[in-house]
N, C-alpha and C positions, 0 to 999 in steps of 0.2 A: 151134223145130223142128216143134211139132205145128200149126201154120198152115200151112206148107209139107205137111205128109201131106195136111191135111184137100184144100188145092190139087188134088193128084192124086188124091184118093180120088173127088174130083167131076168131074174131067175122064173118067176112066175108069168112072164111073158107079156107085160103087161109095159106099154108106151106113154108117156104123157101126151103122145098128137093123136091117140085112136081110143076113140071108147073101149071103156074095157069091157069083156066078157062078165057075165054077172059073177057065173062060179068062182073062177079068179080072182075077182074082188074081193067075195067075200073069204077067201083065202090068205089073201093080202091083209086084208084089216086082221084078221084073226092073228096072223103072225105080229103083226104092228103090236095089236095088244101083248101078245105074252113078250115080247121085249121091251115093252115101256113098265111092263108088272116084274120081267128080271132087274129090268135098271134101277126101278126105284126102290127095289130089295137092295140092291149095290151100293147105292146111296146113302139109306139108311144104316147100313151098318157100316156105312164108312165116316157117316154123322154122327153113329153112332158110338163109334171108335174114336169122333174127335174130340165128343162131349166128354167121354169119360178122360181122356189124355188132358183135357184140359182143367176138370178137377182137380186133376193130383199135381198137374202143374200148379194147380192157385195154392193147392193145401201144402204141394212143397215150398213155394216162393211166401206164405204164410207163415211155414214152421221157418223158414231161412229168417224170414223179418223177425220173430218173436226170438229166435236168438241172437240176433244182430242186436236187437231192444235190450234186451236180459244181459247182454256183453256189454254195452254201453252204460248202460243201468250200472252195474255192478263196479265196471273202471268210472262212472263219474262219484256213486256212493264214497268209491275208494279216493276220491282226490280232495283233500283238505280244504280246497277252495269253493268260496262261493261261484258259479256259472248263469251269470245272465242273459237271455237269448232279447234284445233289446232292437226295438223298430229303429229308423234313422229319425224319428222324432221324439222320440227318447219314452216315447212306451215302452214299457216292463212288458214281455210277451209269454215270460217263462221263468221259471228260476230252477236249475236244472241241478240242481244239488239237495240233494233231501235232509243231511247231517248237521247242518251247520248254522240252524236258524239261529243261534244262539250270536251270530257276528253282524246277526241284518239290524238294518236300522228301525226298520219297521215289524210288523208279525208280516209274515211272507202273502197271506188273504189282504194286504190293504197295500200290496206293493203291484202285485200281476193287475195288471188292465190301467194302471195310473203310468203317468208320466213324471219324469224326473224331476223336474221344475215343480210339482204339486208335491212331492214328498219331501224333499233336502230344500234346504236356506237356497236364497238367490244366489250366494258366492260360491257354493258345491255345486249347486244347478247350470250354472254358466261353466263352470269349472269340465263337468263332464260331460256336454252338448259338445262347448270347443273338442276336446279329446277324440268324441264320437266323429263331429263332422269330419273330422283333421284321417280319422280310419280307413272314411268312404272315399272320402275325395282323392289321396294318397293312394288308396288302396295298402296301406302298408301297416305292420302292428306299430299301436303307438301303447307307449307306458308311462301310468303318471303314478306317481306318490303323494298321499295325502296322509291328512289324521283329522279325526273328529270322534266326537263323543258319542258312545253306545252303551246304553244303558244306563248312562251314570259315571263313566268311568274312560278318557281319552284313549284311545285305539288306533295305532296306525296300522293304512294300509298301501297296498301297491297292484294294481289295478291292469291289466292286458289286456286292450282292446282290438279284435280283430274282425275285418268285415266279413261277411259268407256271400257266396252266388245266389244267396235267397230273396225270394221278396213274400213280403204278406202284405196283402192288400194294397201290391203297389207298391210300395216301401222296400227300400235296402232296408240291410239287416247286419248286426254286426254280433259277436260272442263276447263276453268282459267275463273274465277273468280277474276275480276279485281275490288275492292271499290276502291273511291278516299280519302283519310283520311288526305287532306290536313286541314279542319275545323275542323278535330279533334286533327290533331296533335299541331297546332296551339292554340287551345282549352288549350291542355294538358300541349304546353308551357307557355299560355300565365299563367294557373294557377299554374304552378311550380316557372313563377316567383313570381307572389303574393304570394307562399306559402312561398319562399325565403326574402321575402321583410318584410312578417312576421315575419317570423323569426328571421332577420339579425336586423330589423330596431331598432335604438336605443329610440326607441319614445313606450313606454310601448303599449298595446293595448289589450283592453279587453271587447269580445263579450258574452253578453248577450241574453236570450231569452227576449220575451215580456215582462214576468212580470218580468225580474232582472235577471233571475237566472243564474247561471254561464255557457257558453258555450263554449269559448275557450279564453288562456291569451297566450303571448311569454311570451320570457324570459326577455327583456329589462322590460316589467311589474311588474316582480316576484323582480327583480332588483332595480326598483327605488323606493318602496313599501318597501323593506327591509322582501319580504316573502322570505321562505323556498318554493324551486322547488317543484311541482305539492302540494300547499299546497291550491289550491280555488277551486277544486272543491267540489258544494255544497253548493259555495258560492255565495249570491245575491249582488247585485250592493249596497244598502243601507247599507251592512254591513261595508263600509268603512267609514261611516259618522263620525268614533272616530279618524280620520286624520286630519278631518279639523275641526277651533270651528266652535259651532251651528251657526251662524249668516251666515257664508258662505254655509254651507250647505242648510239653509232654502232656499237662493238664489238658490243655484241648483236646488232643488227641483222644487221654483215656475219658474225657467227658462224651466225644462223640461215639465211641466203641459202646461204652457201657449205657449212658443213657439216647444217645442217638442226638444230643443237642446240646448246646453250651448257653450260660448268659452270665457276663462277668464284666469288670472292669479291666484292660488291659492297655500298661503302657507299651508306646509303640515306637520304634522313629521309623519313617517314613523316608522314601529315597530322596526326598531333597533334605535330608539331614533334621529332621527337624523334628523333636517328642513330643508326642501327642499322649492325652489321656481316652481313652477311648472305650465304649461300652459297645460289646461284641457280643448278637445273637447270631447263634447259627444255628439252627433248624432241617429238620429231615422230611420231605414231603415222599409219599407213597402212592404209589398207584391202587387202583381196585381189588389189584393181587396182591396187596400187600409187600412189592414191592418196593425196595427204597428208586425213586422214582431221581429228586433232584435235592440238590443241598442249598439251602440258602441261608447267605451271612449278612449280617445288616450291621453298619458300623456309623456309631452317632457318635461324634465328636463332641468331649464334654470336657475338653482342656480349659476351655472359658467356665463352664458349670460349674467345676472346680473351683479355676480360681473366685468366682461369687461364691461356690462355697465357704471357703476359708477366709474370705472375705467379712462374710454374713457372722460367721463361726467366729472370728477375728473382732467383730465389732459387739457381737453381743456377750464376747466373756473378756470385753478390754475396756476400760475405760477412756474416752475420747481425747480428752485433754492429756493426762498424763502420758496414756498407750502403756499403764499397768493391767494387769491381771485384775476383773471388779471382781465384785463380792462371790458371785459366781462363781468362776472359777476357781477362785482362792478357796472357795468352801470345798468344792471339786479335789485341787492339790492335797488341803489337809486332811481331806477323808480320807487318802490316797496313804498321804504321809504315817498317819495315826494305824492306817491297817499295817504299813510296811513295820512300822514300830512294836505295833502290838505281834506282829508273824516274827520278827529277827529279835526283837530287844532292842533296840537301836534307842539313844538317847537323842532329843530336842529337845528345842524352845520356840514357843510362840511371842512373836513380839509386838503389842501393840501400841503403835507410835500415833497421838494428839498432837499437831500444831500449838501451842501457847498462844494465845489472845489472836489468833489468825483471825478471827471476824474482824477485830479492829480493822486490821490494813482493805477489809472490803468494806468498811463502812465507811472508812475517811477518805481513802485512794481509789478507791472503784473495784467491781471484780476484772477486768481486765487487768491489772495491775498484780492483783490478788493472783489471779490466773499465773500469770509470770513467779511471782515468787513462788507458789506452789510448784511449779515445775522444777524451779531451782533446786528449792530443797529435794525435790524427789533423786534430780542426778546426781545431785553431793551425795545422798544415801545408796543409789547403784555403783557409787566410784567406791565404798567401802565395802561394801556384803562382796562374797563371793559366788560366781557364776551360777551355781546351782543352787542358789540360796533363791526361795521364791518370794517374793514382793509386792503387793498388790494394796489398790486403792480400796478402802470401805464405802470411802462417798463421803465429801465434803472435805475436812483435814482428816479424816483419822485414817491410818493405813496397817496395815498387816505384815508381820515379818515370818517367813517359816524357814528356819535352819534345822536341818537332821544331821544326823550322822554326827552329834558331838561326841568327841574323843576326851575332849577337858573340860570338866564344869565351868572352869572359867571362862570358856568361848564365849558364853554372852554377857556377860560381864563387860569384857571388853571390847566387842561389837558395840554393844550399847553406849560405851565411853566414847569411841571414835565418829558412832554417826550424832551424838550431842554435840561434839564437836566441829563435825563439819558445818551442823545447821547455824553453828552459835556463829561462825564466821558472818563478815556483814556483806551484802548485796546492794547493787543501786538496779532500779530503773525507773528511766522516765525523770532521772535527779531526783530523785526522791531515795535518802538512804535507810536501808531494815536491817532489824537485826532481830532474827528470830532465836525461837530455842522450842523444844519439846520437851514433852514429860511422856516416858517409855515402862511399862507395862511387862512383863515378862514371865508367863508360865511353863512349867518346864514337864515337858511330857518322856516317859509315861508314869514320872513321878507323880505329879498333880493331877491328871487325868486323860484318859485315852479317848473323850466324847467331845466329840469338838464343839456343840453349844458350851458344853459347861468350861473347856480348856480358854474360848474366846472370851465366856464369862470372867473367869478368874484373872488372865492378861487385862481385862478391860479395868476391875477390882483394882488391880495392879497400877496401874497408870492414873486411877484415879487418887488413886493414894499417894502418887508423885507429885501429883499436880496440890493434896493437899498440904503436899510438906516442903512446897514453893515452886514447884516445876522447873523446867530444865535441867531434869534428874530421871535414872529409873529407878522401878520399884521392884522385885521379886516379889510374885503372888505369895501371901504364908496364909496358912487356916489363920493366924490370929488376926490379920487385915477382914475376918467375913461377918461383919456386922449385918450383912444385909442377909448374909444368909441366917442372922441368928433373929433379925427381926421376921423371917418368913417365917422360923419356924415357931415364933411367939406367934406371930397372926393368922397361923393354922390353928395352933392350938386354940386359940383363944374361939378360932371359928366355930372347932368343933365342941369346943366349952359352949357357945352359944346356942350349938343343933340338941346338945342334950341336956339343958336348962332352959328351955326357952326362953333364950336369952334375944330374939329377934322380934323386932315388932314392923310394920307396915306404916307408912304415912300417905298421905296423895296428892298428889298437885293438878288443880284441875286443871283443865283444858277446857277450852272456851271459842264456841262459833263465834268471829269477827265482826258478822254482819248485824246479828241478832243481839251478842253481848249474854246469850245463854249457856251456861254448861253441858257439855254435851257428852264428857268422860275425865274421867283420870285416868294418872297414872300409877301405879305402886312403885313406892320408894323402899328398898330393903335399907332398916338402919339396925344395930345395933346397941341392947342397954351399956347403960353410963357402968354399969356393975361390974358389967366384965371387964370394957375395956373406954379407956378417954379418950378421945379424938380419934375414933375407928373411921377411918373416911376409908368410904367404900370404893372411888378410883384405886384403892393399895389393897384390900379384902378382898373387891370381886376379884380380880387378875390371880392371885395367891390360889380363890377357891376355883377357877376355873384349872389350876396345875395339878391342883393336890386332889381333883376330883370331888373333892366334899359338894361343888356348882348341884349337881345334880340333886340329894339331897336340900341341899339348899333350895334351888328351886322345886321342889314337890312341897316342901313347907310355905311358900311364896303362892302357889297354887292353891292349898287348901285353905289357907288363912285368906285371899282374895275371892274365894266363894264362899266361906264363911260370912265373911263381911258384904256379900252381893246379895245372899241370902237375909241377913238381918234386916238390911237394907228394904227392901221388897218388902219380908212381913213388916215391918214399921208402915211403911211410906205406901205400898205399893207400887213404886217405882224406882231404880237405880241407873245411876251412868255406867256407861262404859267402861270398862277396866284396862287399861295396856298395861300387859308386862313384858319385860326385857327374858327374851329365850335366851338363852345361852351357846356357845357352837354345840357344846359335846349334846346338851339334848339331839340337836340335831341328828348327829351319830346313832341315837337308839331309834332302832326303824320300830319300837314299839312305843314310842314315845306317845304317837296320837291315840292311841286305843288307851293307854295308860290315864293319859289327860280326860280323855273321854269319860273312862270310869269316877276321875274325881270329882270334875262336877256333875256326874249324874247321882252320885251320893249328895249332893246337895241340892236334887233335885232345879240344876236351874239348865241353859242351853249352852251349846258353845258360841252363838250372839253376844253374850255378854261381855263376852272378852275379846278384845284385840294384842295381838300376839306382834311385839316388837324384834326386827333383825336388826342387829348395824348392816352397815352398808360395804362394811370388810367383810362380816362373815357372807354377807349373800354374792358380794361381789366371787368369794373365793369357792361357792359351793361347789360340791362334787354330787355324783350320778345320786348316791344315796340319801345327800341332802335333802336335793330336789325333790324325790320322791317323797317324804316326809313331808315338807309343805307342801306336795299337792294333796296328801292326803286329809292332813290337817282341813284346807280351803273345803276340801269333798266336805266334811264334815260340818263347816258351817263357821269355824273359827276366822276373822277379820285378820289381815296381814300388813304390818305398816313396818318399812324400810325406816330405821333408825339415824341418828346422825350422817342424814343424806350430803353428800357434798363433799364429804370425806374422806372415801375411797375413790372404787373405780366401777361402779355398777353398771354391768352389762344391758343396755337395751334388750337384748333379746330377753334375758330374765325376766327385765321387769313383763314384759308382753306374754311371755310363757306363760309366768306367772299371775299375772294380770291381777298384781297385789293392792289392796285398797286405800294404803296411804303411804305420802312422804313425807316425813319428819326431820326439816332443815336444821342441822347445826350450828348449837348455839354459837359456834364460835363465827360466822358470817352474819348469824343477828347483830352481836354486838355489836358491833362497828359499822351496819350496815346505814350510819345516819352518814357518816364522815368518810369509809372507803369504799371507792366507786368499784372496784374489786369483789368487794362483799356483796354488793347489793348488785352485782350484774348478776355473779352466780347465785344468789338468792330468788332472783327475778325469771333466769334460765332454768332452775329449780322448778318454780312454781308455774311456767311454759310448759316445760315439759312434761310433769303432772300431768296437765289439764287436757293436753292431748292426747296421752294416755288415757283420758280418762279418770284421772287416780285423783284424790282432795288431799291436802296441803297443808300440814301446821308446824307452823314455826315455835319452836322452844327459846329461851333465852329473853321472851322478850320484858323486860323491865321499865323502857322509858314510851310516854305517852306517844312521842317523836318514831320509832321503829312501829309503831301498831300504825300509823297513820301509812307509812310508806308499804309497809304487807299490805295496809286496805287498798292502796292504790295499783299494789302486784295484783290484786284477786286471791291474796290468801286466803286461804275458809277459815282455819282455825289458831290458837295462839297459845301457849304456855309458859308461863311464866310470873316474875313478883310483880309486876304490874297490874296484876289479875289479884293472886296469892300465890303466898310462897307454899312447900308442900305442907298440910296439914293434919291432924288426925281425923280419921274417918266418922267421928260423931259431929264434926264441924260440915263435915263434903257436905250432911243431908240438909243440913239447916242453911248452908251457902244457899243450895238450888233450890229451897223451897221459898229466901228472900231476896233472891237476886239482888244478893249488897251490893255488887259492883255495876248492876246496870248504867249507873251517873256516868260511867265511864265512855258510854254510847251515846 
């Protein structure tokens, strides 16, 4: 500035060593002023030029940041991952991911401003400090993998932590990068197992492309093939067509054209020579286009399965000892035989062949002993019959003969002659010598009949009648040998003479609590008058009435006359015992049975309380779908259910629990004896165990001697039936029984 004075001080003539001239001066200052008043115009608009430059700079470097912000923003919205902006002491600073709250541990407001170690357990806390320090100090990305629980439910994740050139408050600073890799770990398990399942499984398996070609096999494959390890690739799916003959192949073929997949059983052999039985899936997988994508065959080796099958097959239609054909099968054969007979005409004969006094040799010599002779005789009898002639064990001595295809009546004639013969020959074992014989049975189909109950009936007739006319002989079935069949049909008749003369009356045999020595029910005894018939024993009536159907009638008359008599009862006394009566199978069969029953005694105005409804323990053991149904509706109803001569059959657990029936009624025939055979009375005692576990209460029939009531009271039996008590009697006795409890002394 003072070069510019000195300028005007010498234009105006003015020196700094001479005073100045006034007017000069005041010329000098005047000009001074108007260039200090242009300069600071100069100024000003060049201030003024910097102010505004430097607005639009802010507002440009303002609008650059807010899209730098908004681009950042939007690529971190878009990345999956949770974004931690986290101090080196492990405060939360930021969480820079807006999407994904749903993977934090915490709500995102109690995580910003807290430190690591105050939010996660001590063993995550230390776990991502180390991580953290290990970023800064390094300087380098470190990555860990963890898993812990989020929300309820285990989460794995995998974590990238990387330091920045930042600091807040002093503090390094680092980024974590948090994915959730629980769908891929998962992923990764789930196809390590399949890779595993692959591999391990014993079930061959071999992936194809589209058109065949080989893409990957295990080793159970290479294995049941009889290849050499890694020996197919290269190899297409057709090329194993020289495994199976052409005829099975063709079928694969057109199974895979037309239905796109095969599943069968198919024999194979295998290049190390060897035939396999084999079950062959093959399968077509697609792509999203519906593209046939890959082929896969699955080959389970079931040569072994097999043989257990026919094994299993083997032992349940043979007989163990002999290695005949049992009952089963034989029944199987002849139903077979009897169709082929009934389709062509074809003549047979059935032959059934009895041992003579064979118990003897097991009751003096032993079954082991026994054992051997029965075999004997069985091979003496296959050295005669002919190859196709079928022969089979019944069970015990008695056996089954089936020859078809006779051309001469007299084939069995003299079949019959030659294996009496062989048997009669004599045997030793053990020095002990036998000499057996049989009585032979023989009915001739489809002369005598084409039903194989009735064909083994009549053969059985047959040989009974050998045996009555000295044995070691046969008999031919004739109609005139069928006394049995002429007494069934006297004791039909005579049943149904009884349904419509009321010719049936009731008796009862109480039953009696052990404890107390009170009656507590009877039973109904169906008997027959003296009128129609003498010595009608119902063991040979009921079995007759259950064939000929009349059972059901019969019992709806057993029904009505036992609430008749429960009704009387009550108006006299105002009180009666319980009733059990014996169901029958076929009621079971009428799924209208319980509404029917229902109806009867509500005509006599009484409950179905009153009565308890007896099963044996074959029909319950044997029930079917609709049985069941029936007693449960029965139970709905209100009617009481007691398993009959328990101990006898084979009565399924699960029933009795199904059913959740309310008594067991032990067979008289394990009372009996139950003072003298330890046999008896274990299963008497497992009986009334089992019961009591169930739940269920216990009465023993049969019992007669003071000796058996003491050992039930020592079982826990509840209740007891039988002539030790009374025998059955007629129902104007029951009331006066329980109104003087005659037999209490007994207690």
């Amino acid at each position: 500035m003072h070069r510019l004075l000195e300028r005007i001080l010498r234009k105006e003539g003015l020196s700094p060593e001479r005073a100045p001239d006034p007017d000069k001066w005041r010329s000098f200052l005047k000009k001074i002023e108007r260039f200090f008043i242009s300069a600071d115009e100069d100024r000003y608009l060049l201030e003024r030029s910097l102010e505004i430059s430097s607005q639009e700079m802010q507002e440009l470097i303002a609008r650059s940041k807010e899209d730098s912000r908004q681009r950042i923003t939007a690529l971190v919205s878009a990345i999956p991952d949770l974004i931690f902006y986290v101090a080196e002491d492990g405060r939360y600073l930021d969480i820079l991911s807006r999407n994904n709250d749903s993977f934090l541990y915490l709500p995102r407001e109690q995580i910003i401003g807290r430190k690591i170690s105050e939010i996660f357990p001590q063993g995550y806390a230390v776990f991502f400090m180390n991580a953290i320090r290990e970023a800064i100090q390094s300087n380098t990305l470190q990555i860990i993998e963890y898993s812990m629980p989020v929300q309820g439910e285990k989460q794995y994740f995998e974590a990238r932590i990387m330091p920045t050139n930042l600091k807040e408050e002093g503090k390094k600073t680092v980024v974590a990068i948090v994915r959730d890799m629980t769908a891929s770990k998962r992923s990764t398990d789930y196809l390590n197992v399949i890779k595993k399942i692959f591999e391990d499984a014993t079930e061959g398996i071999f992936i194809t492309s589209y058109d065949g070609s080989y893409v990957e096999a295990n080793e159970a494959f290479y294995h049941i093939l009889g290849l050499e390890d890694k020996a197919l690739p290269g190899i297409r799916l057709d090329d194993f067509q020289s495994l199976v003959d052409p005829r099975t192949y063709q079928h694969i073929v057109q199974s895979l054209e037309i239905d796109k997949s095969f599943h069968g059983e198919v024999q194979i052999r295998n290049e190390s020579g060897h035939d396999k039985l084999i079950w062959l899936t093959i399968d077509t997988i697609y792509n999203e286009y519906g593209e046939v994508e890959y082929r896969v065959a699955m080959l389970t080796d079931i040569s072994e399965l097999q043989r257990s099958r026919e094994k299993l097959r083997y032992t349940a239609t043979h007989d163990i000892l002999t290695r005949l054909p049992n009952r089963a099968l034989l029944f199987e054969r002849l139903d077979e035989v009897l169709n082929q007979s009934q389709s062509n005409g074809s003549e047979g004969a059935l032959f059934f062949i009895d041992l003579d006094n064979f118990k003897i040799i097991n009751d003096t010599v032993g079954h082991a002993v026994g054992d051997k002779v029965l075999v004997e005789c069985v091979e003496r009898i296959m050295r005669v019959i002919r190859r196709e002639d079928i022969f089979g064990r019944l069970g015990g001595d008695e056996f089954l003969l089936i020859v078809e295809n006779i051309k001469d009546h007299d084939v069995p004639m003299y079949l019959a002659q030659k294996i009496l013969e062989e048997i009669r020959k004599p045997m030793e074992f053990e020095g002990e010598r036998f000499e057996i014989s049989a009585s032979i049975g023989i009915a001739v189909f489809p002369k005598d009949s084409l039903e194989r109950e009735e064909l083994i009936r009549f053969a059985d007739m047959a040989m009974y009648r050998a045996k009555q006319e000295g044995k070691n002989r046969f008999c031919y079935y004739s109609t005139k040998m069928d006394q049995a069949i002429r007494k069934y049909h006297q004791i039909e008749r005579q049943l149904k003479e009884a349904l419509n003369s009321e010719g049936f009356y009731l008796i009862y045999q109480p039953q009696v609590d052990i404890a107390s020595g009170k009656i507590v029910g009877v039973e109904a005894l169906l008997r027959v008058d003296e009128y129609i018939a003498l010595d009608f024993n119902p063991s040979e009536f009921i079995p007759i009435a259950e064939e000929s159907e009349l059972i059901n009638r019969i019992g709806e008359w057993v029904f009505h006359e036992s609430c008749r008599q429960v009704r009387h009862w009550l108006d006299e006394s105002g009180t009666a015992p319980l009733v059990a009566i014996n169901l029958s199978r076929r009621r079971l069969l009428d799924e209208y049975f319980p509404e029917r029953l229902t109806e009867i005694i509500a005509g006599y105005d009484l409950e179905p309380c009153h009565f308890e409804l007896e099963i044996t323990e074959t029909i319950f053991s044997q029930m079917s779908e609709s049985n069941c149904q029936v007693i449960s509706r029965l139970q709905e109803m209100g009617f009481l259910i007691a398993i009959d001569d328990f101990g006898t059959g084979y009565s399924s657990l699960a029933n009795l629990k199904h059913f959740n029936v309310d008594k067991l009624k032990v067979d008289r025939s394990f009372v009996s004896d139950i003072a003298k055979n330890e046999s008896d009375r274990a299963i008497t005692e497992a009986s009334v165990n089992l019961a009591h576990s169930l739940g269920l209460k216990v009465i023993a029939e049969g019992v007669e001697t003071r000796e058996q009531l003491e050992i039930l009271r020592e079982m826990g039996c509840d209740e007891m039936q039988g002539h030790l008590f009374s025998p059955p009697i007629p129902p104007e006795k029951i009331q006066q029984m329980i109104l003087e409890h005659s037999l209490e002394n007994l207690w």
